[in-house]
C-alpha positions as CSV (number, residue, x, y, z in Angstrom):
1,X,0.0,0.0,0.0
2,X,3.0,2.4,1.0
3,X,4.6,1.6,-2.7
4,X,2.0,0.9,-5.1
5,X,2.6,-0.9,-8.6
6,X,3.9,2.0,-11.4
7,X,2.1,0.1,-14.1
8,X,4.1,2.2,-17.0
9,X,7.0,0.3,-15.6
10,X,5.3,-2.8,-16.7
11,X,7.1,-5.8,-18.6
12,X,5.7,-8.4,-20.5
13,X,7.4,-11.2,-22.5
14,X,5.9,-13.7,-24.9
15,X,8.5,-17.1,-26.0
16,X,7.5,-18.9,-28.2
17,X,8.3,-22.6,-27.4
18,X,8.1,-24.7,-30.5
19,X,9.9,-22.7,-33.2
20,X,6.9,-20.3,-34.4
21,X,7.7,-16.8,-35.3
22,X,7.5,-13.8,-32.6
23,X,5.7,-11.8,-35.3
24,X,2.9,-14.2,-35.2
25,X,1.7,-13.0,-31.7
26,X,0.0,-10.1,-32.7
27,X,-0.8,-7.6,-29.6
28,X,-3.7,-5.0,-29.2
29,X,-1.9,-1.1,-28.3
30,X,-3.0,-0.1,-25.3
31,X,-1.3,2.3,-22.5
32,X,-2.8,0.4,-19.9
33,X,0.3,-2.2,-19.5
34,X,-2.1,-3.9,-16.5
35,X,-2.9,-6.1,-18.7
36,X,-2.7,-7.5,-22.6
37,X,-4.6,-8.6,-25.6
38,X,-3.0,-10.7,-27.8
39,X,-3.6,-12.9,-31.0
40,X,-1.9,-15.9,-31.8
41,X,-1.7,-16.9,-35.6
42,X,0.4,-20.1,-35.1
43,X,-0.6,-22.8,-33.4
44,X,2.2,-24.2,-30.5
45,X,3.2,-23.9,-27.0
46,X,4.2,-20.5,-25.3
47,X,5.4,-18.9,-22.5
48,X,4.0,-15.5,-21.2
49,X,6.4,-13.6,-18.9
50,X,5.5,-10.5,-16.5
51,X,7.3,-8.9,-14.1
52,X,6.3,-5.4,-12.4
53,X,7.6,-2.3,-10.4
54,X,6.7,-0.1,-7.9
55,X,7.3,3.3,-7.2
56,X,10.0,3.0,-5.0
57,X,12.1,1.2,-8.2
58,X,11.6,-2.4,-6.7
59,X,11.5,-5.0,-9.5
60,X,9.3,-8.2,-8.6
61,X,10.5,-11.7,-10.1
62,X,9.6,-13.0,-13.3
63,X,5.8,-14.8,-13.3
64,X,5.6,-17.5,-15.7
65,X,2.4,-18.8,-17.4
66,X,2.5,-21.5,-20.2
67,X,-0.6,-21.8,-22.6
68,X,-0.6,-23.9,-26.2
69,X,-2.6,-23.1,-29.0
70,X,-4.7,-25.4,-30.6
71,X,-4.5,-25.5,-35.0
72,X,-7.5,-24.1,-36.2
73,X,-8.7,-26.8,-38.5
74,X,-10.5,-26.4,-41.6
75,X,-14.1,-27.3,-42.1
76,X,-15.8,-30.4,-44.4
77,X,-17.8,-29.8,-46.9
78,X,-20.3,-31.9,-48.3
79,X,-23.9,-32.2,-49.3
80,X,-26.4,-35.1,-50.4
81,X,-28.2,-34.8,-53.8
82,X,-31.0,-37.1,-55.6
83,X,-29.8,-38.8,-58.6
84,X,-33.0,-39.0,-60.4
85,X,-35.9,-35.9,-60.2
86,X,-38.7,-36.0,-63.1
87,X,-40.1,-32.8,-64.4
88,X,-43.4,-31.8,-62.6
89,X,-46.3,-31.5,-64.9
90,X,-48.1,-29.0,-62.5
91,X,-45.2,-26.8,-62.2
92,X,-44.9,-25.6,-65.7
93,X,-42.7,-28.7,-66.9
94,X,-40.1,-28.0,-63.7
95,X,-38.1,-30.1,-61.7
96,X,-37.1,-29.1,-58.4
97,X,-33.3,-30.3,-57.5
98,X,-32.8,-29.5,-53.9
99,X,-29.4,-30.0,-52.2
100,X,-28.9,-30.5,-48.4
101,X,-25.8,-29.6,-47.0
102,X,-24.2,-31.5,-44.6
103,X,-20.9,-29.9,-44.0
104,X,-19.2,-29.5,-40.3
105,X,-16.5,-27.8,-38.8
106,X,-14.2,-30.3,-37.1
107,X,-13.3,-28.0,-34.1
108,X,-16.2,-26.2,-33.2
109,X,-16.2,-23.0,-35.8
110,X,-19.0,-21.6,-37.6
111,X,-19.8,-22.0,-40.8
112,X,-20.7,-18.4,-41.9
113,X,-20.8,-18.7,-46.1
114,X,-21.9,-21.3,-48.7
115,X,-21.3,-21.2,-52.1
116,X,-23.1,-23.5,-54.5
117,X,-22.5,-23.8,-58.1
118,X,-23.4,-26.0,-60.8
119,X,-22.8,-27.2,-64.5
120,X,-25.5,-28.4,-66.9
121,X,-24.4,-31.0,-69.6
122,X,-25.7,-28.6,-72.3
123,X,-25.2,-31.5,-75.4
124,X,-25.8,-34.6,-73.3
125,X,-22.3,-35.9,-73.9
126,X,-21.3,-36.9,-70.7
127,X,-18.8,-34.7,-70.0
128,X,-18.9,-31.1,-67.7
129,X,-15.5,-30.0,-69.0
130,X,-17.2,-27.4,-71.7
131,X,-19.5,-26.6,-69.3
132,X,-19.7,-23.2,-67.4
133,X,-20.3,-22.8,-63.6
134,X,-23.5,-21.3,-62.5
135,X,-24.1,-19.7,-59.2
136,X,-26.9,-21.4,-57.7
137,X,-26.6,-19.5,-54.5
138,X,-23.6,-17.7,-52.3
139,X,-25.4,-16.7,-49.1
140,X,-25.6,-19.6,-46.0
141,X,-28.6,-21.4,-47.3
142,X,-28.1,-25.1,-46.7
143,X,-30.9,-26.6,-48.6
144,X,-31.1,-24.3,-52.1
145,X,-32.9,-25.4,-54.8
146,X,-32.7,-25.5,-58.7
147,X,-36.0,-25.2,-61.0
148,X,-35.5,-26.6,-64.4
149,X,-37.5,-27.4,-67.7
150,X,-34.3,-28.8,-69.1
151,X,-34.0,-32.6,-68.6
152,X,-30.3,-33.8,-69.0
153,X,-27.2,-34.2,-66.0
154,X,-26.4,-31.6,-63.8
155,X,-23.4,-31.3,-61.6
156,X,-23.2,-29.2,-57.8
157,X,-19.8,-28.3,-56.2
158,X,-20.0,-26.5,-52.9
159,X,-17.8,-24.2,-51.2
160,X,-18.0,-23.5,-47.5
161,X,-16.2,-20.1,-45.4
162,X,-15.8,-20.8,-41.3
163,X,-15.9,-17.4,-38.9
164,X,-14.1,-18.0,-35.2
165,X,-16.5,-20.0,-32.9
166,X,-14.6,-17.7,-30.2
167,X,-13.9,-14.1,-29.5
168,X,-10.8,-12.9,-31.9
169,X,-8.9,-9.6,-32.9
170,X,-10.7,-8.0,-36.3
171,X,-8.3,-5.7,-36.7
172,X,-4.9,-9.0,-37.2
173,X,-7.4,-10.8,-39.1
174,X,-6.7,-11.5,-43.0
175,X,-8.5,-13.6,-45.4
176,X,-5.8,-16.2,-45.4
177,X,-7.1,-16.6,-42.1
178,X,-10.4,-17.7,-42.9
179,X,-10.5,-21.3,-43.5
180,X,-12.6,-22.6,-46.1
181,X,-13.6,-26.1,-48.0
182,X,-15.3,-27.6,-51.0
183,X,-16.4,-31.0,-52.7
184,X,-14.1,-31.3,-55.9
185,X,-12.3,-34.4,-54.2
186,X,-15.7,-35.6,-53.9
187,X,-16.4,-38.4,-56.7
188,X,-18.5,-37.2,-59.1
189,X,-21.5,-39.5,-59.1
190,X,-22.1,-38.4,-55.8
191,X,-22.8,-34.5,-57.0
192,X,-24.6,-35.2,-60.1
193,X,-28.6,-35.4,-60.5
194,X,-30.3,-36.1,-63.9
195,X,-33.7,-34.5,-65.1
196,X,-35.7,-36.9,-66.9
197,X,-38.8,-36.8,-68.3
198,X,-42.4,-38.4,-67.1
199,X,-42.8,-41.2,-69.1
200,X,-45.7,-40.9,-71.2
201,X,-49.2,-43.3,-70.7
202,X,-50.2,-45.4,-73.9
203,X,-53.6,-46.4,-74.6
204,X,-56.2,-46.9,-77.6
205,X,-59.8,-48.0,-78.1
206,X,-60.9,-50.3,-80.7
């Protein structure tokens, strides 16, 4: 009480333990040395180190407090789609392909974008090479769906963007930062629907 702590006197230390660079602890500016903010962009152990003075000029020992950052892992992406959907007859010759997403983030992040696109086998040759991608939708809708007249193969691919599932630091955040996933390892039969038509009815009288 007679010497209280002169908090400009304040020293902090941050060691990395595993090899990962010092310029990947990113701290917030702030005059008040009582206490920091910091970011860690690489995952690892680490030390934190603080030592404080008074006002009479007396220097306490180094406290020590080790923490280890977990890698923030990408999310899966993925998404079920019928292989068969026949035109509807009441819905101006339309099929309706939905999709249902059924992507997950591995270690607990959110899932904030997903972007669906698709390719329509234009001359029924098997073969979404000369195709161009569509945008079906590039919000966060997990079930879109495609109305169509034309009958034929079409294939989805879907993208997926995480945000942090915990608090973070905008301001040290980049978009290389921003983990993201999509289904182009996925086999292909798996993403492709086809749009065929109702068969007709036969019949005759005599």
């Amino acid at each position: 009480e007679r010497y209280p702590i002169d908090w400009t006197k304040t020293q902090w230390e941050y060691i990395p333990l595993e090899g990962q660079s010092v310029n990947s602890i990113k701290v917030v500016n702030s005059n008040d040395l009582s206490k920091r903010e910091l970011l860690f962009k690489e995952p690892g152990k680490y030390k934190m180190r603080l030592a404080v003075t008074n006002i009479a000029d007396n220097t306490s020992d180094w406290y020590e407090y080790s923490l280890e950052i977990y890698p923030d892992r990408p999310p899966v992406a993925g998404f079920y789609v019928q292989k068969e959907i026949t035109r509807d007859g009441e819905n101006n010759q339309k099929a309706a392909i939905t999709l249902y997403d059924h992507s997950q983030s591995p270690d607990g992040d959110l899932i904030s974008k997903k972007i669906w696109k698709y390719k329509y086998d234009s001359n029924n040759d098997g073969n979404f090479d000369d195709e161009e991608w569509v945008i079906l939708d590039d919000g966060n809708n997990s079930s879109p769906t495609l109305y169509t007249n034309q009958v034929g193969k079409y294939l989805f691919e879907l993208e997926v963007h995480e945000e942090f599932g915990q608090e973070t630091i905008p301001e040290f955040i980049t978009q290389d930062d921003i983990r993201k996933a999509d289904t182009l390892s996925v086999p292909a039969e798996e993403k492709v629907t086809e749009v065929v038509n109702i068969s007709p009815v036969v019949g005759f009288s005599p």
